[in-house]
C-alpha positions as CSV (number, residue, x, y, z in Angstrom):
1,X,-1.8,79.3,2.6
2,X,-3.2,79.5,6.3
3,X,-1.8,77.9,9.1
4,X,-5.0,77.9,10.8
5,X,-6.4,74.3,11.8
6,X,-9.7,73.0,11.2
7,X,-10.8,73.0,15.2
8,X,-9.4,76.5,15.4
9,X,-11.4,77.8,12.3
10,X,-14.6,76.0,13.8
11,X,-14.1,78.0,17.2
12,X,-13.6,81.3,15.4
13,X,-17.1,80.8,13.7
14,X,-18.9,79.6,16.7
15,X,-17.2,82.0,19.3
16,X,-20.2,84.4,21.2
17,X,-19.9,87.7,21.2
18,X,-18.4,88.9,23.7
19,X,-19.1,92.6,26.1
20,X,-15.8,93.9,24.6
21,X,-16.7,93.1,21.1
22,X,-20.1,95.2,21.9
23,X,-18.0,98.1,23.9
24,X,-15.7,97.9,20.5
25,X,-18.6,98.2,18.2
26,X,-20.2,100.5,20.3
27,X,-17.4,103.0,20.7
28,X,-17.9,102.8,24.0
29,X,-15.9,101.4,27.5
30,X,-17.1,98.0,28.9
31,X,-18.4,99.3,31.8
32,X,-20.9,101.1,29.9
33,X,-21.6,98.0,28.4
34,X,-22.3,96.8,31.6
35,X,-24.3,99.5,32.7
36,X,-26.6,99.5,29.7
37,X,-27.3,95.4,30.8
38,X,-28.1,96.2,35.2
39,X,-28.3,99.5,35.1
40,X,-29.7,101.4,31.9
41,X,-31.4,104.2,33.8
42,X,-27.2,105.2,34.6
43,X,-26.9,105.8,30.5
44,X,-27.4,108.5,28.4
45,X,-30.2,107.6,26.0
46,X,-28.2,108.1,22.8
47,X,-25.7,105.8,24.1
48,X,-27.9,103.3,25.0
49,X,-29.6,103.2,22.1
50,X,-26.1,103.0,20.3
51,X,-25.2,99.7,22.8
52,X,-28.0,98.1,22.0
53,X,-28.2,98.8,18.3
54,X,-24.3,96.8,19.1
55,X,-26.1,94.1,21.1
56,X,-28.6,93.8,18.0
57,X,-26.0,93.1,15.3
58,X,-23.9,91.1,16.8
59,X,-26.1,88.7,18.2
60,X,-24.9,89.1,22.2
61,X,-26.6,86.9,24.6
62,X,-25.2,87.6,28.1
63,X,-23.3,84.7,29.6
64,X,-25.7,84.5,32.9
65,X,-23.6,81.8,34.8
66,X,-20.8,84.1,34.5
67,X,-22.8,87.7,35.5
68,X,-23.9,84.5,38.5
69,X,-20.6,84.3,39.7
70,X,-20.0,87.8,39.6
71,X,-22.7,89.1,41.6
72,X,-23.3,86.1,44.0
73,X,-27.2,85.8,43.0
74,X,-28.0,82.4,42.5
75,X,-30.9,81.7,40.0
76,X,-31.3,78.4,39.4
77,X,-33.5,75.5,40.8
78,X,-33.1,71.7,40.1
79,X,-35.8,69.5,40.0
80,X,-35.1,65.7,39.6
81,X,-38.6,63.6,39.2
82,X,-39.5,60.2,38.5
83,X,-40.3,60.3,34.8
84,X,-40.7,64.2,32.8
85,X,-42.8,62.0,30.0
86,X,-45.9,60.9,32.6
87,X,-48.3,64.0,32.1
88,X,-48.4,63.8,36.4
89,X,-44.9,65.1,36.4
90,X,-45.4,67.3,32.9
91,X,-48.1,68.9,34.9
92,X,-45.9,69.7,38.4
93,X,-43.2,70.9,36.6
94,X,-45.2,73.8,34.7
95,X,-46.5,74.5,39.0
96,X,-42.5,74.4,39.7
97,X,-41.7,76.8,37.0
98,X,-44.7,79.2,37.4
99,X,-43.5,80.0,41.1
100,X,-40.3,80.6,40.2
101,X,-41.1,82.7,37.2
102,X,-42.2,85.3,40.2
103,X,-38.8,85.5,41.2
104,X,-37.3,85.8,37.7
105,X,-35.5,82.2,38.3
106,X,-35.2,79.2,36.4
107,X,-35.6,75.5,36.4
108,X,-33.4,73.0,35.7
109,X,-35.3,69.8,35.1
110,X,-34.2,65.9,34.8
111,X,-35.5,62.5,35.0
112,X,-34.4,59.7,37.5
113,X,-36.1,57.4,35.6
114,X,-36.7,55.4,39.0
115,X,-32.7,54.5,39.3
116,X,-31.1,55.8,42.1
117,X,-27.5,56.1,40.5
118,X,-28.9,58.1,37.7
119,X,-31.0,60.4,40.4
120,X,-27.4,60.7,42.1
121,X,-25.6,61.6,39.5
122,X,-28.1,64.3,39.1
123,X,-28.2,65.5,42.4
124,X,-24.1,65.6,42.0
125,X,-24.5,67.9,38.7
126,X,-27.0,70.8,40.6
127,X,-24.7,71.2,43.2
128,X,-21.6,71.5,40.9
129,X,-24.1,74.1,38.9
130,X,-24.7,76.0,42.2
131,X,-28.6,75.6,42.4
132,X,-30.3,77.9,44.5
133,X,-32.5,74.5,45.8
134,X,-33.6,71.6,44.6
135,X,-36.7,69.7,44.7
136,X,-37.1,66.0,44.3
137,X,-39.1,63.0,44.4
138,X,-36.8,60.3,45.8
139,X,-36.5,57.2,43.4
140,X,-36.6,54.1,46.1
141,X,-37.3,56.0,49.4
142,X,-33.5,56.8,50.0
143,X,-32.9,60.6,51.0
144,X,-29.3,60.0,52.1
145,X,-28.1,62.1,48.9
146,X,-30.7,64.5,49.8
147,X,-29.4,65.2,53.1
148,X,-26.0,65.3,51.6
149,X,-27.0,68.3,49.8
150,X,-28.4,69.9,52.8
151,X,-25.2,69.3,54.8
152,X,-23.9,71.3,51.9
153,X,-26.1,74.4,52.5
154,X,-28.1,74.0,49.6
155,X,-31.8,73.8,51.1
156,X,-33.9,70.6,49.8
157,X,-37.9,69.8,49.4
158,X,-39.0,66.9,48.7
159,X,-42.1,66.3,45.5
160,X,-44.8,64.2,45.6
161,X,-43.2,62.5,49.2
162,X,-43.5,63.1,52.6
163,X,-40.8,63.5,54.8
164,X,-39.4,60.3,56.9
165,X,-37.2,63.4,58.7
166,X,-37.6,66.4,60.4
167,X,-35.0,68.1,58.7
168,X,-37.0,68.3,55.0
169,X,-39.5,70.3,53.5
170,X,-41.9,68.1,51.7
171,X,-45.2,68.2,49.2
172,X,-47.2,65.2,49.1
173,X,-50.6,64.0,48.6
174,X,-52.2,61.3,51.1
175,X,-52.1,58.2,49.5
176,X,-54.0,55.8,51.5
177,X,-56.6,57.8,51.7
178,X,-56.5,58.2,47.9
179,X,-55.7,54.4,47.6
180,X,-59.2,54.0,49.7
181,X,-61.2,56.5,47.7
182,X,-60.6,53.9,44.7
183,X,-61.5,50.6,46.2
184,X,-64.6,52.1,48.5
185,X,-66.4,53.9,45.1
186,X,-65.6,50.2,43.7
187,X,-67.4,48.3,46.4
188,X,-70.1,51.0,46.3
189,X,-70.5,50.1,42.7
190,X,-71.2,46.1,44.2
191,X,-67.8,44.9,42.5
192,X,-66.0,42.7,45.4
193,X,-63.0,41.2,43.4
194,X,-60.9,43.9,42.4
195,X,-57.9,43.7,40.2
196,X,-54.9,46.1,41.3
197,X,-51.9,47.2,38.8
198,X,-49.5,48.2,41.2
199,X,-45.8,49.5,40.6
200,X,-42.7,48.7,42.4
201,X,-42.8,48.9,46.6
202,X,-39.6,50.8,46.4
203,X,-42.1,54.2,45.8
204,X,-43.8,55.4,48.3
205,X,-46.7,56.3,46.5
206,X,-47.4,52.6,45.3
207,X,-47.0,51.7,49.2
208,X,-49.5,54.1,50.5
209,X,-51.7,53.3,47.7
210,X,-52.0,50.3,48.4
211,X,-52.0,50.4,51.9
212,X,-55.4,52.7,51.5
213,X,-57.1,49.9,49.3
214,X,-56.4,47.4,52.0
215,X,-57.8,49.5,54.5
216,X,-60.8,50.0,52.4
217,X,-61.7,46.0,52.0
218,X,-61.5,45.8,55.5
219,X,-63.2,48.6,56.8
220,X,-66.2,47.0,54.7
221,X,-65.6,43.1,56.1
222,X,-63.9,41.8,53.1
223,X,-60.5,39.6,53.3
224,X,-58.2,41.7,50.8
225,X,-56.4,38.3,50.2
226,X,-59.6,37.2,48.5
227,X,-61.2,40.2,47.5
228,X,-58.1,42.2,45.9
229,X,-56.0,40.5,43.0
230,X,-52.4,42.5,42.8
231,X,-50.3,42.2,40.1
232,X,-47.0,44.0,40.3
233,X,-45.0,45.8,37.3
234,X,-41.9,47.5,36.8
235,X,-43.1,50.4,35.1
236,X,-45.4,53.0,35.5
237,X,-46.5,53.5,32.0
238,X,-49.3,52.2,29.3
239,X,-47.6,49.1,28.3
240,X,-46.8,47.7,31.7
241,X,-50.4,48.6,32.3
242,X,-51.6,46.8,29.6
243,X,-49.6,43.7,30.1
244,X,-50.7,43.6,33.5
245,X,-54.7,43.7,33.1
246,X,-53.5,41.2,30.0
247,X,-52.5,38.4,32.9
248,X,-55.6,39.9,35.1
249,X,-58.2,38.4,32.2
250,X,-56.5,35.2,31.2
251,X,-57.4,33.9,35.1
252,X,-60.3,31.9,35.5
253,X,-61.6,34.2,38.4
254,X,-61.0,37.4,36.8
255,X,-61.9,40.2,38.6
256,X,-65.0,42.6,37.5
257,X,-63.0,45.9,38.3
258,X,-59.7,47.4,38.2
259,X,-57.8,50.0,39.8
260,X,-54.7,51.2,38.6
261,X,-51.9,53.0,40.9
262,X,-51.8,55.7,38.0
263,X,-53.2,57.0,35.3
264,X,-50.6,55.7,32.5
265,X,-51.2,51.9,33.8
266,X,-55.0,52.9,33.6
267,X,-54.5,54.0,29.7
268,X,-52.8,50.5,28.8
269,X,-55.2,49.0,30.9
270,X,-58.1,50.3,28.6
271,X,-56.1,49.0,25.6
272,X,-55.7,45.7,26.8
273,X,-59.5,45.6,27.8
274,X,-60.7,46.9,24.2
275,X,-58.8,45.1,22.5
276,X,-59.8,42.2,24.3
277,X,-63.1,42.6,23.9
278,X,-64.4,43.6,27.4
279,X,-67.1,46.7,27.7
280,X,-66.0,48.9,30.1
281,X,-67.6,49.9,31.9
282,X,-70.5,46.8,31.9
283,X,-67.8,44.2,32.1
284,X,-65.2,45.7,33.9
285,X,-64.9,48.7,35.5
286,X,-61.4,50.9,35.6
287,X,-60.1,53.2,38.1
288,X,-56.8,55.7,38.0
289,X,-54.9,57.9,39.8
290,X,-53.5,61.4,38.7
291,X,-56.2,62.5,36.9
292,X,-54.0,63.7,34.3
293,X,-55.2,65.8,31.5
294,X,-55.8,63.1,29.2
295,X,-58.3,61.1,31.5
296,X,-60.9,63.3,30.5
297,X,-60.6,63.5,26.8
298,X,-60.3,59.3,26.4
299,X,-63.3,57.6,24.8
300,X,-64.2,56.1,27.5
301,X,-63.3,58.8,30.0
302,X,-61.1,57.5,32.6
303,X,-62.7,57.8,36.5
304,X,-59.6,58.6,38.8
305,X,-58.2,59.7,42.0
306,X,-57.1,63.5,41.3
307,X,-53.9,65.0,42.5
308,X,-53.7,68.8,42.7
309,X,-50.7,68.2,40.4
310,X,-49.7,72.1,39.3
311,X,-50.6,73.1,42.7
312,X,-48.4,70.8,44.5
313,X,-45.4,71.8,42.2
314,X,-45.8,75.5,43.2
315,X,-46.5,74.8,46.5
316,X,-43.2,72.8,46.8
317,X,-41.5,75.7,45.0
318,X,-42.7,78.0,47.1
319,X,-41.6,76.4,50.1
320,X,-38.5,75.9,48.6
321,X,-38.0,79.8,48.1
322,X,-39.2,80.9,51.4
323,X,-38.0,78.8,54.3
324,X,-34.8,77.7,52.7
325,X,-32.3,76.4,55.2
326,X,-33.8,78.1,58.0
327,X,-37.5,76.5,58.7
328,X,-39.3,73.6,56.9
329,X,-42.9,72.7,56.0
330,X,-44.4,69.6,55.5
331,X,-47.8,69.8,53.8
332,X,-50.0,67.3,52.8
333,X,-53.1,67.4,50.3
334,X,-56.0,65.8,50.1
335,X,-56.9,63.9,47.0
336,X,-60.5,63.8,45.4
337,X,-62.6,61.2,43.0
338,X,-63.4,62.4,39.7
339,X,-66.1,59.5,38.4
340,X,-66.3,59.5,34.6
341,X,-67.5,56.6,32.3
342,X,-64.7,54.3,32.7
343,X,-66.4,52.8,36.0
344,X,-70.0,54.4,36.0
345,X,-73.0,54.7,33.0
């Protein structure tokens, strides 16, 4: 009867393949082994073939945080963004790992989910990993654990925010003016009470955004306590959208057009409007910001403030793989309108 025990069996079976068990099956030392992986050109051709016929049948898959180690070469970037499941962020990851696919590297991708001990803990976990860099777009404004890492040689940009420091790299879009772009095509459509689904003032980007709508009502004589109608939420997604334009059409004074501080908010807000009725764009009119991929392809097609969105996650890449510790770059882009049906016949 065998002695073996059940978590020993289970470790047998699920042990990888290791370079001796290919040198073994091979017939051949490790270091050839080694030299077929980095440095085939070294190795006859009938022993290569032989090593990888080995590599075949056994199923080896090289162990790249060891042959890391090994050789010093770092080739892993962490990203930690707001929310992966908002298309906005989808979209600047695919511009993150596009860059890096240049330099043969890889991504290593998580979601703050706007709390800062869960961005923390991830910041925590790249440096134990050994990242190359990391990009991130700070939960509530805090870059303290950011310029932890830097202390720590490990160079940081930060996505989707500008820098309050010096010391950064960022990649950011202008906001007010953005924020402005939405309230001023608004007003130029005759609406002057304006409903505004904002998120939480711990983000930056709500801030600016908002900031830029104010402007806007000003610039064009209007009191933005009368003329804009705010209504806060905790989330940036469809139903906190919806539940928000929900409270904006129970007031008596309900305003004739909405902007939205993204385009998720904006996708609940259309809900809540069709399912309560409301024509959009002849009774209300709706504005986003992202222009994500959806906002094209809704049934009413969704007018929004467009964010270069792959182009400012290789861009932040980019700057990420060039300057490291040594210089840093701070660029800003300039968003655009994209009118659709949601707002205009």
């Amino acid at each position: 009867m065998s002695t073996e025990t059940p978590e020993a069996a289970l470790s047998a079976r699920v042990r990888r393949p290791s370079v001796t068990d290919v040198a073994r099956l091979a017939g051949v030392s490790v270091g050839t082994v080694s030299n077929v992986l980095n440095r085939p050109d070294r190795v006859a051709t009938a022993t290569r073939d032989r090593v990888l016929a080995a590599i075949e049948d056994l199923g080896f898959v090289r162990n790249a945080s060891a042959r890391q180690l090994r050789s010093g070469e770092i080739t892993t970037i962490g990203a930690v963004v707001l929310d992966i499941a908002n298309p906005f962020f989808t979209e600047i990851a695919r511009g993150i790992e596009d860059r890096l696919a240049e330099d043969d590297l890889t991504l290593m991708l998580a979601s703050s989910d706007e709390d800062p001990e869960r961005e923390a803990r991830y910041l925590r976990l790249f440096a134990e990993h050994g990242v190359r860099g990391v990009l991130a777009t700070p939960s509530h404004g805090s870059i303290d654990a950011l310029l932890a890492l830097r202390e720590k040689g490990i160079p940081v940009v930060l996505l989707d925010h500008t820098s309050p420091v010096p010391e950064l790299g960022s990649v950011a879009v202008d906001d007010v003016s953005g924020g402005g772009l939405a309230i001023s095509h608004l007003l130029d459509l005759g609406h002057q009470r304006i409903g505004f689904v904002n998120g939480p003032l711990t983000l930056r980007q709500c801030v600016d955004r908002r900031d830029g709508a104010v402007q806007a009502l000003i610039e064009r004589g209007l009191d933005p306590a009368e003329s804009l109608v705010e209504v806060s939420v905790d989330n940036l997604n469809a139903d906190a959208g919806d539940a928000a334009t929900r409270r904006l059409l129970a007031r008596e004074d309900r305003p004739t057009a909405i902007f939205c501080v993204n385009d998720l908010t904006a996708l609940g807000s259309l809900r809540a409007l069709r399912e309560g009725g409301v024509a959009v764009p002849d009774d209300i009119a709706v504005v986003g910001y992202d222009d994500v991929s959806f906002a094209s392809m809704l049934s009413t097609p969704l007018t929004s403030v467009r964010q270069p969105t792959h182009t400012l996650g290789w861009t932040a890449a980019d700057i990420l793989l060039r300057t490291g510790l040594d210089d840093v770059e701070q660029v800003t882009f300039t968003p655009e309108l994209i009118v659709r049906g949601s707002s205009a016949t």
